[in-house]
LOGU-820828 format. One record per residue (C-alpha): residue number from 1; residue in three letters; x, y, z. Coordinates in steps of 0.001 Angstrom, whole numbers. Layout:
N
[node NUM; 'ALA'; [X; Y; Z]]
...
//
This chain:
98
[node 1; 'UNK'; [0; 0; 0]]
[node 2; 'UNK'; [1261; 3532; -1074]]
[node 3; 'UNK'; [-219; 5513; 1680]]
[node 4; 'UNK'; [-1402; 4561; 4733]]
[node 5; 'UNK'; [-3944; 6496; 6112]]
[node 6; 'UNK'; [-4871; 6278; 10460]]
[node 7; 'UNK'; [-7158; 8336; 12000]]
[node 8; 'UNK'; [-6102; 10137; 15030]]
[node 9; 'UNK'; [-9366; 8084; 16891]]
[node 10; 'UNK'; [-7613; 4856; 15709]]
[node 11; 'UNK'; [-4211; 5107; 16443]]
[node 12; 'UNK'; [-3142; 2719; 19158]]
[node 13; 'UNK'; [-1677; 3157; 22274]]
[node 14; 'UNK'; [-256; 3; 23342]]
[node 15; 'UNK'; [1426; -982; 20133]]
[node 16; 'UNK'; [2758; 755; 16805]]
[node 17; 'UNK'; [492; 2139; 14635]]
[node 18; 'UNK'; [2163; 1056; 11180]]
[node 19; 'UNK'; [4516; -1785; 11696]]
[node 20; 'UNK'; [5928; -3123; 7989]]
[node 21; 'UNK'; [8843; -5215; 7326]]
[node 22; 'UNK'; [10701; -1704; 6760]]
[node 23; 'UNK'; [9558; 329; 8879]]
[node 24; 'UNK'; [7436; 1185; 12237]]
[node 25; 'UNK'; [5854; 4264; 13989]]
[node 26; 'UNK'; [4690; 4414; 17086]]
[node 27; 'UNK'; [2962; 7356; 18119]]
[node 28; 'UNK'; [2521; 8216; 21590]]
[node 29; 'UNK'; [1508; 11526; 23709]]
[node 30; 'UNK'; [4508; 12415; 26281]]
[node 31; 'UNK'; [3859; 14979; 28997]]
[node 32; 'UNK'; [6945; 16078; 31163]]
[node 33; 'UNK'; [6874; 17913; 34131]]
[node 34; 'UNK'; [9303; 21266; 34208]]
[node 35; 'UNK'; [12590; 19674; 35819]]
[node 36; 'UNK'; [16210; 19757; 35387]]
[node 37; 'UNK'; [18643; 17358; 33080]]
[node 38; 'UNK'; [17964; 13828; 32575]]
[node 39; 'UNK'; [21105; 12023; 31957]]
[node 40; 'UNK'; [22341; 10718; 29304]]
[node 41; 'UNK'; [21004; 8133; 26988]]
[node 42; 'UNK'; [20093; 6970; 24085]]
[node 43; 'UNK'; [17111; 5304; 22111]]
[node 44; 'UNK'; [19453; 2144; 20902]]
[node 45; 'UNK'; [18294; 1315; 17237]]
[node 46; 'UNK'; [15482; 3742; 17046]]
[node 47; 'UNK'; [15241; 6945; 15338]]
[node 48; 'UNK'; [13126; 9405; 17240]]
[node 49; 'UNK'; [10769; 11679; 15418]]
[node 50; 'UNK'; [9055; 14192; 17779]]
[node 51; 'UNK'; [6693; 17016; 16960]]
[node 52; 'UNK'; [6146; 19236; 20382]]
[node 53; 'UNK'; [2950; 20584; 21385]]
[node 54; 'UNK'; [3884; 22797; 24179]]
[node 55; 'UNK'; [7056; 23532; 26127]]
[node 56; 'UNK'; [10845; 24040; 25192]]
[node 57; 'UNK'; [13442; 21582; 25474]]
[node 58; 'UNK'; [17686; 21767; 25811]]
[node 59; 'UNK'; [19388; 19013; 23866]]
[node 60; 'UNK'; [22355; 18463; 24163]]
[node 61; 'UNK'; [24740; 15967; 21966]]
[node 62; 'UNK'; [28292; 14988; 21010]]
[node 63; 'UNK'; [31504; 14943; 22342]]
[node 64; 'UNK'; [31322; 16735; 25860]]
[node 65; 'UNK'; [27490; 17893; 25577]]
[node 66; 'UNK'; [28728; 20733; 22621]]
[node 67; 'UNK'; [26235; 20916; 20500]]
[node 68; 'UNK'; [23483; 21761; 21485]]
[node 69; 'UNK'; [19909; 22393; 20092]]
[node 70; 'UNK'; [16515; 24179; 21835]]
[node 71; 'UNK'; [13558; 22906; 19517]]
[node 72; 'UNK'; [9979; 24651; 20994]]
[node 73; 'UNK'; [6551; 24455; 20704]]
[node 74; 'UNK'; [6070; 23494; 16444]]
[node 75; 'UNK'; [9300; 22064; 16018]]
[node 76; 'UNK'; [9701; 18917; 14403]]
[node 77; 'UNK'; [12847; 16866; 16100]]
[node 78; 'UNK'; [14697; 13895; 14750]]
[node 79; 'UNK'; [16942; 11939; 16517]]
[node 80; 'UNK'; [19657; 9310; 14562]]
[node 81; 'UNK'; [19874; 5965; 16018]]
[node 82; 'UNK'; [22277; 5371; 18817]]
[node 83; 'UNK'; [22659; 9381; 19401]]
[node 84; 'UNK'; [23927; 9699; 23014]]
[node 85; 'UNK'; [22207; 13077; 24611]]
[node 86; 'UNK'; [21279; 14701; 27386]]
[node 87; 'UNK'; [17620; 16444; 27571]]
[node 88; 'UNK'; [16450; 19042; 30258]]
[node 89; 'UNK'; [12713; 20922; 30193]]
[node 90; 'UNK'; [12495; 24900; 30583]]
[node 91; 'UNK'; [8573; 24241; 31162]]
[node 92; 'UNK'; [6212; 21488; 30933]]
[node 93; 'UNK'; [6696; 20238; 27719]]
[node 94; 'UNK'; [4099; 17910; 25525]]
[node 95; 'UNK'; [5727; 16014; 22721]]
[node 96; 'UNK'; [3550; 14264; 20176]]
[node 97; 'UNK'; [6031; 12333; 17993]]
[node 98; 'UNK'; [4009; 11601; 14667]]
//
């Protein structure tokens, strides 16, 4: 199938919403309360797409924590595959990764 079409009443919570032999999304809301840095880590062999809602975020990536990137409220974010960062939250933030 070309296009693949979910409504937003349809897409599950509990599992990924398309899951093909070369690819899979799995959409989920993500409310964080305002706090300081979470440490580092990464999302092992998963790409991270996030679209936030609300909020502003501090990420911060390679060698030392030097680069360093402040996506807000409309901002798409991607995230490679075995990226090591660090995240901290100016506000709450709401992510909705599509």
């Amino acid at each position: 199938m070309a296009v693949i079409h979910i409504a937003s009443s349809d897409i599950p919570t509990d599992r990924s919403a398309i899951d093909t032999e070369s690819f899979t999304a799995t959409v989920r809301r993500v409310e964080v309360p305002h706090r300081g840095p979470r440490g580092w880590h990464h999302h092992g062999d998963h790409h991270v797409i996030a679209y936030l809602i609300s909020g502003k975020v501090r990420i911060e990536s390679g060698p030392g924590g030097g680069i360093i990137t402040e996506p807000s409220a409309g901002d798409l974010v991607h995230e490679r595959r075995f990226v090591t960062e660090a995240t901290s939250c100016r506000r709450e933030l709401r992510v909705l990764p599509p």
